[in-house]
KEZALO-193481 format. One record per residue: z, y, x of N, C-alpha, C in turn. Coordinates in steps of 0.02 Angstrom, whole numbers, plus 32768, in hexadecimal, padded with zeros to 4 digits. Layout:
ZYXZYXZYX;...
***
This chain:
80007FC380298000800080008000803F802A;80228039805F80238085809F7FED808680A9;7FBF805280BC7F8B805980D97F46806F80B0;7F458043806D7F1F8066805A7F1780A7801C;7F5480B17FFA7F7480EF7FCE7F59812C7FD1;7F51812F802F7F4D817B80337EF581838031;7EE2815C80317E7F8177801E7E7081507FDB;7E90810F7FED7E8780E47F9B7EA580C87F79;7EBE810A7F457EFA80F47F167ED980B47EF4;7F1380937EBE7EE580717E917F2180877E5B;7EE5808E7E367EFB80C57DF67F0480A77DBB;7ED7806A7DAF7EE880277D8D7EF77FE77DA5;7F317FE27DAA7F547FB07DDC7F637F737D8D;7F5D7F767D5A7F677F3E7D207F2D7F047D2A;7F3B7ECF7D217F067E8D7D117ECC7EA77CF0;7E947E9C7D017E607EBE7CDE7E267E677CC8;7E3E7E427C9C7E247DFF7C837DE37E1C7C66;7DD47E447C397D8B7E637C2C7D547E5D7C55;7D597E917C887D417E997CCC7D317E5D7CDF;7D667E397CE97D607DF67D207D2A7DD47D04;7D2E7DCC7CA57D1C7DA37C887CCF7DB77C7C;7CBB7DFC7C6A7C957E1E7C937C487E0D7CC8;7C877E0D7CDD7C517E007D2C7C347DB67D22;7C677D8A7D297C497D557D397C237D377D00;7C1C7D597CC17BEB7D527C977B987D6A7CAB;7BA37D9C7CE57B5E7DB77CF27B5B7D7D7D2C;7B7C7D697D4A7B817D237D937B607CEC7D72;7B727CED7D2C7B497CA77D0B7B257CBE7CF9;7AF77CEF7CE27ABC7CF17CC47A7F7CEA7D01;7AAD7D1E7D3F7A7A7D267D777A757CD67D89;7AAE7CAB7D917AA87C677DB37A5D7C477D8C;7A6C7C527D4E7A457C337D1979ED7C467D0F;79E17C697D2D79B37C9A7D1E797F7CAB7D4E;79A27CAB7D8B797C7CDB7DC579667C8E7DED;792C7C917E0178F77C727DFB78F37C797E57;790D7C467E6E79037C257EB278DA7C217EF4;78AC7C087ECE78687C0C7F0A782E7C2B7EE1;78227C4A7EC377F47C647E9377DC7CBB7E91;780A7CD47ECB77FC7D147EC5783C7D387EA4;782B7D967E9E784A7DAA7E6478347DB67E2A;78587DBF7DF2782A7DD97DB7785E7DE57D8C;78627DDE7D4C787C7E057D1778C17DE87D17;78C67DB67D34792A7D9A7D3D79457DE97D6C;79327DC97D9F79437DFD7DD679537E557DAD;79167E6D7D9679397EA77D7279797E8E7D3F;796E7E7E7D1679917E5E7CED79EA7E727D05;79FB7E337D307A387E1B7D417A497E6C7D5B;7A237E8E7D917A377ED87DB37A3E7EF47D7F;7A107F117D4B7A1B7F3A7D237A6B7F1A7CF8;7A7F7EE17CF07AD37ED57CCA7AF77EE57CED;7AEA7ED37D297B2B7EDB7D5D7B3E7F2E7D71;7B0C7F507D807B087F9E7D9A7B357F9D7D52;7B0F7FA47D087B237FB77CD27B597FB37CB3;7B757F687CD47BB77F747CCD7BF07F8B7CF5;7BD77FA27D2D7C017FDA7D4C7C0480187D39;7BCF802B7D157BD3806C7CF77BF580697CC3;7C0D80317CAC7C38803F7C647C78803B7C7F;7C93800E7C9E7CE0800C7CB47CE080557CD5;7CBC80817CEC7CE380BF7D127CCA80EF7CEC;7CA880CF7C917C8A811C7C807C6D81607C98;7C38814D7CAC7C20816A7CD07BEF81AA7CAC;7BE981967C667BA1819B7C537BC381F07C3D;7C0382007C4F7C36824C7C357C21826E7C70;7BEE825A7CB47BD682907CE17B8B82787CE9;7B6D82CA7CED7B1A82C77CDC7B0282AC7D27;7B1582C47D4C7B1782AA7DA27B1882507DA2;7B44822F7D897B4881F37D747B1481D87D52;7B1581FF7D1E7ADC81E17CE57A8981E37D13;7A7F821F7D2B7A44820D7D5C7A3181F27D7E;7A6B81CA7DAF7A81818E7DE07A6281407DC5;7A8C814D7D947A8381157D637A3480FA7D42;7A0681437D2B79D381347D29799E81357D4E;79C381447D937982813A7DD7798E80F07DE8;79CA80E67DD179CF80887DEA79BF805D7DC3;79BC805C7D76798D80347D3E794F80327D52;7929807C7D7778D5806F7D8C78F2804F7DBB;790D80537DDE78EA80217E3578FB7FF17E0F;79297FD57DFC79247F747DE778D57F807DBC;78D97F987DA378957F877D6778587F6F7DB6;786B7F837DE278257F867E0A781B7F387E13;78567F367E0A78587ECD7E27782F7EC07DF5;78227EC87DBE77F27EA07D8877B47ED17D8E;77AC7F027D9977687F327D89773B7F197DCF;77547F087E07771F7EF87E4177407ECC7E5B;76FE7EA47E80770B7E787EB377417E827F0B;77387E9D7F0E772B7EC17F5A777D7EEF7F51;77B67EDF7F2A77EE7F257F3577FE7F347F72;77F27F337F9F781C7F417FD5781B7F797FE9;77FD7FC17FD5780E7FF67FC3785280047F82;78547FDC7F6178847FD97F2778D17FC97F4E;78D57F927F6D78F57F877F8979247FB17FDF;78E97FD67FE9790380137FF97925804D7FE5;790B805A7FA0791F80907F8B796C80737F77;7963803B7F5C79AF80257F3879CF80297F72;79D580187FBF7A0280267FE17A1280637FE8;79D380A27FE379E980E77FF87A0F80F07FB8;7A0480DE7F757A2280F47F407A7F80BF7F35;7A8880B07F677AC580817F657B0480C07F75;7AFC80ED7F967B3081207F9F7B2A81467F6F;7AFB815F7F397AEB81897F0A7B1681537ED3;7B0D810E7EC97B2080E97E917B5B80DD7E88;7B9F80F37ED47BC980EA7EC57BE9812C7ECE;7BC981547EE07BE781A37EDD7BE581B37E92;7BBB817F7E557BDB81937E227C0D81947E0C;7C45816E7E277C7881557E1F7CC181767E57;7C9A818B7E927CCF81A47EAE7CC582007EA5;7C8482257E877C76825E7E887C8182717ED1;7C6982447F0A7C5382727F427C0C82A37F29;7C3682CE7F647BFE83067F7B7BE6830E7FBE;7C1883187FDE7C0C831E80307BD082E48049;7BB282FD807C7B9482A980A87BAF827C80B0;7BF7828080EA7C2B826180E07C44824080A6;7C468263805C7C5F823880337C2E81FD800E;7BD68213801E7BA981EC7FF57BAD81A88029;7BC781B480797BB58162808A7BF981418099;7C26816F80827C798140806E7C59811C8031;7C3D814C800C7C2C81267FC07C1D80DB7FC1;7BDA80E87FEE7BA780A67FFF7BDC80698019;7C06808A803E7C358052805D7C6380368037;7C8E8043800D7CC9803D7FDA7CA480067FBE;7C5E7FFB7FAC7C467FB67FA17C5E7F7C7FAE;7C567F7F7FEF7C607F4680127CA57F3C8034;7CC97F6E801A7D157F86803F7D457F627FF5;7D267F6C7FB67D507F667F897D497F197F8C;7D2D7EEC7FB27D387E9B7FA67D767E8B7FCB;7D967EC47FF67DE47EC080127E0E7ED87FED;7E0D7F187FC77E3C7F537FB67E357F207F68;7E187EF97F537E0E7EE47F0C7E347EAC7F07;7E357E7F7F427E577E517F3D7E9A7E437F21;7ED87E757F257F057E6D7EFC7EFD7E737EBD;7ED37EA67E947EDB7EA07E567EA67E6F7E39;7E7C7E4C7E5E7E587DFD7E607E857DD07E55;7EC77DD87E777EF67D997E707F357DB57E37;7F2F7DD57E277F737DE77DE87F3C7DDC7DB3;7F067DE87DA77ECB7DE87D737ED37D8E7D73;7EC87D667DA57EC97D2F7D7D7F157D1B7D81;7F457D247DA37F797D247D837F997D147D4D;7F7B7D4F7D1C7F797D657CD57F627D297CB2;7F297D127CD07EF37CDE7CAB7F237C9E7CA3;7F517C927CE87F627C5B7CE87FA07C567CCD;7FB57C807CC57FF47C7E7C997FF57C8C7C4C;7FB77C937C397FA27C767BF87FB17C2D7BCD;7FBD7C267BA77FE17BE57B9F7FA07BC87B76;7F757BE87B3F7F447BCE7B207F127BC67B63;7F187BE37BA37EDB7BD07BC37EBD7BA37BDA;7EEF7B607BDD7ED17B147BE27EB77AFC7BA2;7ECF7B0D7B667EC17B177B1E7E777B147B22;7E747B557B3B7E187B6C7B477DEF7B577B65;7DFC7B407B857DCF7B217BCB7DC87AC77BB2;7DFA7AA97B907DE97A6B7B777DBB7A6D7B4B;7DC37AAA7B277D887AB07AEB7D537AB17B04;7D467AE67B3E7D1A7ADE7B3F7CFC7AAF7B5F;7D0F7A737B887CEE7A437BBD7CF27A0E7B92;7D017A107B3F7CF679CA7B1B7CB179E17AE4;7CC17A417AF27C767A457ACA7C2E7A4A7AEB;7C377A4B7B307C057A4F7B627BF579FC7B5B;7C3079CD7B647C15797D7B637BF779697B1D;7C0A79867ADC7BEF79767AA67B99798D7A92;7B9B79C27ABE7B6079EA7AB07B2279C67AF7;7B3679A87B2D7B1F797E7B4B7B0E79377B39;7B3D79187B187B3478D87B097AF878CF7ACD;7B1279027A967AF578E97A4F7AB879227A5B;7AAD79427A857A5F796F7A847A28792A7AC0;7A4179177AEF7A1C78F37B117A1278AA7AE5;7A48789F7AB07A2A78617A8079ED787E7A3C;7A0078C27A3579D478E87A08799478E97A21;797279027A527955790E7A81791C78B77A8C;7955788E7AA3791E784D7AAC790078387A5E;791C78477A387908782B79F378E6786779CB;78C4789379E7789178B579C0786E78D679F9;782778DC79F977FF79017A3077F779437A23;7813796479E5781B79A979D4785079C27A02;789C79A879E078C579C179F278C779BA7A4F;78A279837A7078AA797A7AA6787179BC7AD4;784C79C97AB1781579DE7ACE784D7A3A7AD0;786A7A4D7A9D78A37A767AA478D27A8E7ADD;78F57A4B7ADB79147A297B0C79017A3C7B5E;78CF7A287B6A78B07A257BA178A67A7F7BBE;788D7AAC7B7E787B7AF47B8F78C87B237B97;78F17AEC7B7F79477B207B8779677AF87BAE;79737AD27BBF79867AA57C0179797AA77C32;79727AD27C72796E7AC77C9F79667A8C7CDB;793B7A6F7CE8792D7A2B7D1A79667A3D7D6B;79AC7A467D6D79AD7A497DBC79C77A1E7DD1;79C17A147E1279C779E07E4B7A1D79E67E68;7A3879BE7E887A5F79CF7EA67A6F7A0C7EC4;7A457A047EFC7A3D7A4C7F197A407A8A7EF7;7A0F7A8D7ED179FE7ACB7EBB7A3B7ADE7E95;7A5B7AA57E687AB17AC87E647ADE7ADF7EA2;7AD17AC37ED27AFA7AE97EE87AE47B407F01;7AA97B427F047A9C7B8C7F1A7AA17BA87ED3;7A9F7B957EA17AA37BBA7E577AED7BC57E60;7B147B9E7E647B6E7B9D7E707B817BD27EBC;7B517BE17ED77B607C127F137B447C577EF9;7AFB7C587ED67AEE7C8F7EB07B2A7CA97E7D;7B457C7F7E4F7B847CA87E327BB67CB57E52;7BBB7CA17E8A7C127CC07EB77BE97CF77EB9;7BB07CEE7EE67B8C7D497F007B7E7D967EDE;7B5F7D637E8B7B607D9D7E667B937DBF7E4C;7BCF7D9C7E397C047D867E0D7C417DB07E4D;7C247DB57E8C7C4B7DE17EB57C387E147ECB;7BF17E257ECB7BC97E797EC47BE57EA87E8F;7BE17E727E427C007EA17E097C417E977E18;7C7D7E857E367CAF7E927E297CC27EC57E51;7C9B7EC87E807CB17EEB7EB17C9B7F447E98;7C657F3E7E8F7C447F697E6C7C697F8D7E32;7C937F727E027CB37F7F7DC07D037F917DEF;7D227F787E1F7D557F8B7E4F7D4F7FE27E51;7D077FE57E7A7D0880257E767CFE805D7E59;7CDD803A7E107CE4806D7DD57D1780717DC0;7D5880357DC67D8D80407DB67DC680707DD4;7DBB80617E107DEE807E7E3F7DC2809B7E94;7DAA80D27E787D7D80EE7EAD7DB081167EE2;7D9581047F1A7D9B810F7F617DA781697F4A;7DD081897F7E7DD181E87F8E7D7B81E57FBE;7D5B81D67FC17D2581DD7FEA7D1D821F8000;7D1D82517FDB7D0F82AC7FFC7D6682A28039;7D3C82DD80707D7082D7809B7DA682F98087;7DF8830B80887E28831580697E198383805C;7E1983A480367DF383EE80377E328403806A;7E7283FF80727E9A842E80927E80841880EC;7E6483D580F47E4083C8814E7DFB83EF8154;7DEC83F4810F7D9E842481187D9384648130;7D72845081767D5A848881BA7D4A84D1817A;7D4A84F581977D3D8541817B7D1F856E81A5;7CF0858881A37CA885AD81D87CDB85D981F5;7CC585EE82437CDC85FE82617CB986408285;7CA8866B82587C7386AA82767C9A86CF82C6;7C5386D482FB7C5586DE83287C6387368320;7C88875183607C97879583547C5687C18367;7C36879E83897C0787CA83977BBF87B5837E;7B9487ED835A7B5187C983597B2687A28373;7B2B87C283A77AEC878883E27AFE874C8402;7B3E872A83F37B6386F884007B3C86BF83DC;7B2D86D083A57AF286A883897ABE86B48383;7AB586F1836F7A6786FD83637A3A870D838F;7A4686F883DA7A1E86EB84267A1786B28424;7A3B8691841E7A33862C841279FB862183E2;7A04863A83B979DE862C837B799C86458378;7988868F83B2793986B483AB7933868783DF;794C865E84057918863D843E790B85F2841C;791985EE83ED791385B883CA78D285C183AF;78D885FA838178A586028370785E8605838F;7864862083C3782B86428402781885ED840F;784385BA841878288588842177F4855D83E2;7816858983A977E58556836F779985898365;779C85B8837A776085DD8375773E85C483C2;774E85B283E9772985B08421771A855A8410;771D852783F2771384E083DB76E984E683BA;76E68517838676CB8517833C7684853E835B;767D857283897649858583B07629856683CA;762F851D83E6761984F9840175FF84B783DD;761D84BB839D75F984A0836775CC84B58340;75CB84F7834F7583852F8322755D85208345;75458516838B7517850F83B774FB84BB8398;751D8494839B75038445838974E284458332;75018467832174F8847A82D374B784A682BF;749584B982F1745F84F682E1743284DD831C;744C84A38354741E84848381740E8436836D;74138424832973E783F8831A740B83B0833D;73F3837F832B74028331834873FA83248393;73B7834B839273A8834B83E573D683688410;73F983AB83F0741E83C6841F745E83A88434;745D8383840574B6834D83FB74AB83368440;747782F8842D746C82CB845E745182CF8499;744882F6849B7424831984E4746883438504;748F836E84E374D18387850375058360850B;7522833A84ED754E831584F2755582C684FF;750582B78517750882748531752C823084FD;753A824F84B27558821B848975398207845C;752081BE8443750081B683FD751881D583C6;74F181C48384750981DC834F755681B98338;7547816B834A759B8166834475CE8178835A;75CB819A839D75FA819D83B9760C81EC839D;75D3821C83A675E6825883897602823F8349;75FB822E83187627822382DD7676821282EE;766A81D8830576BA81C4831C76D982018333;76C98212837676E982478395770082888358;76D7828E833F76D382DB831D772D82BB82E6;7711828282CB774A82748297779B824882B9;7798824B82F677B98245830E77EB82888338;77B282C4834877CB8302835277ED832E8311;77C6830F82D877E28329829D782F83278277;783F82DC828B788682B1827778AA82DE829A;789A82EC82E578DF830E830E78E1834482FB;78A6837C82FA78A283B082E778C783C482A7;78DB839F827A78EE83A08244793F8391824B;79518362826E798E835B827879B48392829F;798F83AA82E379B183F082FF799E842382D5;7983843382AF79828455827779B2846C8255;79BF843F823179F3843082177A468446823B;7A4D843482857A8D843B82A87A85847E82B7;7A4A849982C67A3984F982CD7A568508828D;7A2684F3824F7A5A851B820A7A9F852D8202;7AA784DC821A7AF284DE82037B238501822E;7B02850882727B39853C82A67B208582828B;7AFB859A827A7AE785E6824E7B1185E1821B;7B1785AE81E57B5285BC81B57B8085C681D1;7B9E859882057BE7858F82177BF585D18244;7BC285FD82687BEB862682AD7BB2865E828C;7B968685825E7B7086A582507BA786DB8227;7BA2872282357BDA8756820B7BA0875481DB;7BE58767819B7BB58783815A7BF487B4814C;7C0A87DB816B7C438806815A7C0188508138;7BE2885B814B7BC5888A81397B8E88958125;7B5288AF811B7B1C88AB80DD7AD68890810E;7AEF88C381697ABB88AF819F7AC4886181A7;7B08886181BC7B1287FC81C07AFA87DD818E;7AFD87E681547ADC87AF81267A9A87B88127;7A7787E981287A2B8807812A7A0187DB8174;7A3287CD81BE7A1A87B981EB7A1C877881F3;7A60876081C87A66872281BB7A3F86F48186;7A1A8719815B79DE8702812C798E86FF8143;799A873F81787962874881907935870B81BD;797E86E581F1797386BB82057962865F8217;798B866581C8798F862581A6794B86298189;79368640815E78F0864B813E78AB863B8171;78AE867781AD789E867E81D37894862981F2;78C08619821D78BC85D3823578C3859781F9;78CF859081C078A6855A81957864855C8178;782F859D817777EF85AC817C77D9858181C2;77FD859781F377E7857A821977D5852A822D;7826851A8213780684D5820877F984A281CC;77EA84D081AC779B84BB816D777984C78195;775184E881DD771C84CC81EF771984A8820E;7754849C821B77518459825377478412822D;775B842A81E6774083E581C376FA83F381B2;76E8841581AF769F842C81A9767483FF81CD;768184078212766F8409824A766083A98259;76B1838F824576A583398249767283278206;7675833F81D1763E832C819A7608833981B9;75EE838081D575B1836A8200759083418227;75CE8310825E75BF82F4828475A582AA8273;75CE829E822475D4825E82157584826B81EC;757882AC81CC754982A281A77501829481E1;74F682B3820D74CA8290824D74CA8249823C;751E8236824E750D81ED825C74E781C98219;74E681D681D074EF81BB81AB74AA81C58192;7488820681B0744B820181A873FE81D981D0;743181DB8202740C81AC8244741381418236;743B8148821A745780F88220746580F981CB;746381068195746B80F5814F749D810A812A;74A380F280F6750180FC80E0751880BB80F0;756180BF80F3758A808280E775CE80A080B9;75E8806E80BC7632807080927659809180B0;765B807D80F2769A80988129767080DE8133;764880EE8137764B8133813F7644815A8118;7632815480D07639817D80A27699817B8086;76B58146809776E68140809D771F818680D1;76F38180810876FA81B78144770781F68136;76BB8203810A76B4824C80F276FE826980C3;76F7822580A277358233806977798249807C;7792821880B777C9822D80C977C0827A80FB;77948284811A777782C8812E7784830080FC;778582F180C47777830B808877C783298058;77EA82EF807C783682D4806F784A82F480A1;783D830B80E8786B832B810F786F837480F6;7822838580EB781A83CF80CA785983EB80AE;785E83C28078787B83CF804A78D383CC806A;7900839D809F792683A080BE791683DC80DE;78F483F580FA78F9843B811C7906845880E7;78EC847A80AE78F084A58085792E84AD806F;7954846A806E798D846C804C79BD84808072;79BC846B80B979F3847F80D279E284CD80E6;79A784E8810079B3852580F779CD854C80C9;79A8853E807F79EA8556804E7A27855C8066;7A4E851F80787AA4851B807F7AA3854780AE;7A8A855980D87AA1857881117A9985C38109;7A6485D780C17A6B861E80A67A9C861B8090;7AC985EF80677B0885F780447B0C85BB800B;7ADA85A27FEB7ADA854D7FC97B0785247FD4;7B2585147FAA7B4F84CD7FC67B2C849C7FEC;7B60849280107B428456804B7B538407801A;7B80840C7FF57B9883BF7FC57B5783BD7F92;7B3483FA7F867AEA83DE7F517AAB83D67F74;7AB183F37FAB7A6B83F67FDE7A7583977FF8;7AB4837980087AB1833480197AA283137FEE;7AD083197F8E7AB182F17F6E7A5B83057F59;7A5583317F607A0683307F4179C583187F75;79E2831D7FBB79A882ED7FFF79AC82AB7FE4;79F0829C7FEA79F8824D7FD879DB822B7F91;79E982507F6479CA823C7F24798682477F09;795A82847F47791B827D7F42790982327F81;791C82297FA5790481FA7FD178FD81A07F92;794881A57F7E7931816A7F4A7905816F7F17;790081AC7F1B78D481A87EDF789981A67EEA;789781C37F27783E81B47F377837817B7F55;7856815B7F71785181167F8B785380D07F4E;785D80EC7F00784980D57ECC782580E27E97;77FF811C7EB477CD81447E907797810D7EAA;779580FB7ED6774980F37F15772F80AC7EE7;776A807E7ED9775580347EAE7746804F7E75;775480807E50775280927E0F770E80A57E0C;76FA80D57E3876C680E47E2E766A80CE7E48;768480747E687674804E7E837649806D7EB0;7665806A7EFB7646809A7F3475FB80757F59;760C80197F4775F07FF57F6D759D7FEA7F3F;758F80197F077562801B7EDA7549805A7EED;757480847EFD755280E37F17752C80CC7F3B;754F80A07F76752D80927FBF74FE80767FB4;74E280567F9774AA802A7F767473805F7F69;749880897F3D745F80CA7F34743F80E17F69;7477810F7F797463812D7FD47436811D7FF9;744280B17FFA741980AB802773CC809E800B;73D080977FB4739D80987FA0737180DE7F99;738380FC7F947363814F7F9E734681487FF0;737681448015735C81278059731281118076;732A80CC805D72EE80A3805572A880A68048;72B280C88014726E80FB7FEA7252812F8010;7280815A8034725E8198806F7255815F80A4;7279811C80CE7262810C8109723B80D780FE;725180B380DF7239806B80D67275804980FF;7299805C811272E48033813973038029810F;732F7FE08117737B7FD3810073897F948123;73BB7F90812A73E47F50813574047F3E80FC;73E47EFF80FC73E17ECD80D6741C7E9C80D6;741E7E9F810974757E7A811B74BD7E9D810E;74B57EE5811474E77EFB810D74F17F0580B9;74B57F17809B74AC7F05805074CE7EBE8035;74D47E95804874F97E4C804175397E6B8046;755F7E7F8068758F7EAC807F75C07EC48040;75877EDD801C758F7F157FCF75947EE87F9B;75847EA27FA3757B7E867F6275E67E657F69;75FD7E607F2C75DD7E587ED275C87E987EC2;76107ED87ED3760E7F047EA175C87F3C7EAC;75AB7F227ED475617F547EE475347F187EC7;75407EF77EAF74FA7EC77EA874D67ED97E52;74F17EFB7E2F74BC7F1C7E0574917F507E2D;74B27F747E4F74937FAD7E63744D7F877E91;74517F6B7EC474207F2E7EDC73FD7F227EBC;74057EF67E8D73C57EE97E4F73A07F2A7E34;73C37F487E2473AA7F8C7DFE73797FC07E4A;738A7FBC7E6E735A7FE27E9C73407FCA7EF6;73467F907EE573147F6C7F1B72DF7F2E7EF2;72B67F1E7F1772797EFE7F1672977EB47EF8;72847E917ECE72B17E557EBE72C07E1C7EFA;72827E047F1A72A87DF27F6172CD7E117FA0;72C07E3E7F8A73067E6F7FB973437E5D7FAA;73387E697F5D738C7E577F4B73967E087F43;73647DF27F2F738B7D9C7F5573967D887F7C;73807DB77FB0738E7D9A800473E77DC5800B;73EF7E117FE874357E1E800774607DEE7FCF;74517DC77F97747B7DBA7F65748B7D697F83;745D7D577FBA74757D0F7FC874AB7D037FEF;74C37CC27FE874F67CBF801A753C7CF67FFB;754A7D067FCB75857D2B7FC2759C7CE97F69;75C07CD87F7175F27C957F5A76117CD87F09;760E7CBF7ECC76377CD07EA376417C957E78;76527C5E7E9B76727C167E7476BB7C397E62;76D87C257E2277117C2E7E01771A7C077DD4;77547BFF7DAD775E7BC37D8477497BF17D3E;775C7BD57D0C773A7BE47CCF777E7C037CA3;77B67C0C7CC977F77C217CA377F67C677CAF;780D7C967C7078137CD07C6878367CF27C89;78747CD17CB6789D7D097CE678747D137D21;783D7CEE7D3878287D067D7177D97D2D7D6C;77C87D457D2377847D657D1777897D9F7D41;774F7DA67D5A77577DF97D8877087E217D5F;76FC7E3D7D5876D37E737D4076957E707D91;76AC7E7F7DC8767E7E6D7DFE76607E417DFB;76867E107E0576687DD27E0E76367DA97DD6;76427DC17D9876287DBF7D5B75E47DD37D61;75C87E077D7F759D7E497D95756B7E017DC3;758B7DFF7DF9756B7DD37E23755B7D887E0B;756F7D657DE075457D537DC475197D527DB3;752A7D917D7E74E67D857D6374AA7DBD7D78;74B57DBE7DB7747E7DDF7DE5745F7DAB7E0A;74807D767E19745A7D3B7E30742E7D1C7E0A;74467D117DD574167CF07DA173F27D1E7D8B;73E97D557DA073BD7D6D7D8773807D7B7DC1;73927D8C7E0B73607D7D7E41734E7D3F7E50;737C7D187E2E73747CD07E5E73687CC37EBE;735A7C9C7ED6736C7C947F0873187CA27F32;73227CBF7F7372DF7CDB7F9E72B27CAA7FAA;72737CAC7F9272467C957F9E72197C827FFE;72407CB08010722B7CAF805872587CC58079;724F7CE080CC72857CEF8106729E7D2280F5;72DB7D2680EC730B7D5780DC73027D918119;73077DCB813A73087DFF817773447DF28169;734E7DF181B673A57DF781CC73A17E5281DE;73707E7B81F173807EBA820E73857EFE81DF;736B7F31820D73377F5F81FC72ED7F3A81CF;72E97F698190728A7F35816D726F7F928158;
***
């Protein structure tokens, strides 16, 4: 209790049998449901969307709009598990959106408090444990509860015995039988019996912390307080040579920018990939010291008087223009590359987060005019999940399909292989704008065998089907390259 009281009270310390009972109702449905070797598909949303959902009810959540928005950026990403083949953008975003999903619950604000948030996850399978064991406690000191449990293991054997004699003696009822019965093996019980500890301990853990949320924001009376320098130029010499450096970069990018492809590659000795890389790799840092410049201008910058705030606006403005061009500047580089070599996923992907730092600059310059710094963190973070579950939604691997079909049409180029790449959730787009043996050559060789049961239907994979049967298979040598 010393140890953990002073950051994490627990505020409902009573048996909570609901909850318990709860959870491991969503542990059996997921055990029951979620579909093994088959992919994901509509289980997978399914079981996430109960489990998240019922954390939002034990900590009532739905009484803050901040919450309530949380809540419905995380219903889309599960939906993505059934809308495409390919989530693993989805599955990103749900991790970036894992500190947002439990900051509904603890109302962090700070940075600091959104990745305590993320952590209290996996922290509450310790801090939970006592009221895990007074909860069944409770259970067991129930006196009807052997009562219950006989009932039910003589109505589970009655409903076994006299359905499997029902069953052999009519080919109706058996043919029934067969579509609600599950066929498993040894084995496969036991990973179904390891799937409900797993799920059955995500939601508890999960409903822990809607119950009894972590202090995650750091304590306000330890919270640092800006420390304005006495003299002007104490900062604002640090800060004009800062600047002098982003105008003398950004100068040297007007020259590549108004000297054409040739001039790239001819001055700087680097391909188009590498200028891309480089540029979006100069961009990440640039953005991060950015950021530590702002925040020493908030922290050591006077605003005692009308000139200090006037020089102190002047400059922040000033150097986040600036670097908007520096994102400028990596979108250029990548767009070279992307015009020289095609689209792909990962780099329109690129642009995006390029696109996503922008917008981190913008914000923290705000804070550093005077914005809260606790809404400038949640709103980077909650645009990052969100665009990292926008991208399946708005199936990216079908744009790219376009792109390279517009492409195609001015060069006569594509890779054909990397088109295989794009299929399921690009494989309408394939059919719809390449040559029909084009698209049987990228549609071969990509597998959408699945069983015929409804928890594992995916909407992708559905797609790819019936794009196969509808090219059928290449009549001749597939190009492995450039065609």
């Amino acid at each position: 209790p010393d140890f953990w009281g002073r950051f994490w009270p627990e505020r409902h310390c009573g048996p909570q049998v609901a909850i318990l009972a709860a959870a491991a109702g969503v542990g059996i449905i997921g055990a029951v449901l979620l579909p093994l070797m088959n992919g994901v598909g509509l289980a997978v949303s399914l079981v996430m969307a109960l489990g998240g959902s019922l954390a939002f009810v034990v900590g009532r959540a739905w009484r803050s709009p901040w919450a309530l928005a949380v809540w419905a950026l995380c219903l889309v990403a599960v939906s993505v598990f059934t809308l495409r083949a390919e989530p693993g953008l989805a599955v990103l975003g749900l991790v970036l959106a894992t500190p947002l999903f439990m900051s509904a619950f603890t109302k962090a604000r700070t940075i600091v408090g959104l990745l305590i948030s993320g952590l209290a996850w996996v922290l509450a399978a310790i801090r939970g444990l006592p009221l895990l064991g007074r909860t069944l406690g409770r259970l067991s000191a129930r006196r009807n509860l052997w009562a219950v449990l006989r009932a039910g293991a003589l109505t589970v054997l009655g409903v076994i015995v006299f359905g499997a004699l029902f069953a052999s003696a009519d080919a109706i009822v058996g043919s029934w039988a067969k579509a609600l019965v599950p066929d498993w093996q040894w084995s496969e019980l036991t990973l179904r019996a390891f799937l409900w500890t797993f799920i059955t301990g995500l939601t508890l853990t999960a409903c822990y912390v809607a119950l009894n949320p972590p202090a995650a924001d750091p304590d306000p009376d330890l919270a640092l307080t800006p420390r304005p320098a006495k003299h002007r130029f104490e900062w604002l010499v640090p800060a004009g040579a800062v600047l002098v450096l982003f105008v003398v970069f950004l100068a040297a990018q007007a020259s590549a920018l108004f000297g054409g492809k040739e001039h790239v590659l001819r001055t700087t000795g680097l391909t188009y990939a590498e200028y891309a890389r480089q540029g979006f790799g100069q961009l990440v840092v640039v953005t991060l010291l950015t950021t530590v410049v702002l925040a020493l201008i908030r922290w050591f910058a006077s605003e005692q008087t009308a000139a200090d705030r006037s020089i102190k606006r002047g400059v922040v403005l000033t150097m986040t223009a600036l670097s908007l061009l520096v994102v400028g500047s990596a979108l250029h580089r990548l767009w070279l590359y992307q015009d020289a070599y095609g689209f792909t996923t990962a780099r329109i992907t690129a642009a995006l987060a390029e696109g996503w730092l922008a917008l981190v600059v913008i914000l923290v310059g705000a804070a550093a005019a005077g914005w809260s710094w606790a809404w400038a963190a949640r709103v980077a973070l909650f645009s990052a999940s969100a665009l990292a579950v926008a991208l399946p939604l708005v199936n990216l691997d079908a744009r790219v399909v376009e792109l390279n079909a517009a492409r195609y049409e001015a060069t006569g180029k594509v890779d054909v292989d990397y088109l295989s790449q794009l299929a399921p959730d690009g494989s309408a787009a394939i059919v719809a704008n390449f040559p029909r043996e084009m698209a049987a050559c990228a549609l071969t060789g990509t597998s959408t065998s699945t069983d015929d049961s409804w928890t594992s239907w995916n909407m992708g994979r559905e797609r790819m089907a019936r794009a196969q049967a509808q090219v059928g298979t290449p009549t001749g040598v597939c190009p492995t390259a450039y065609r």
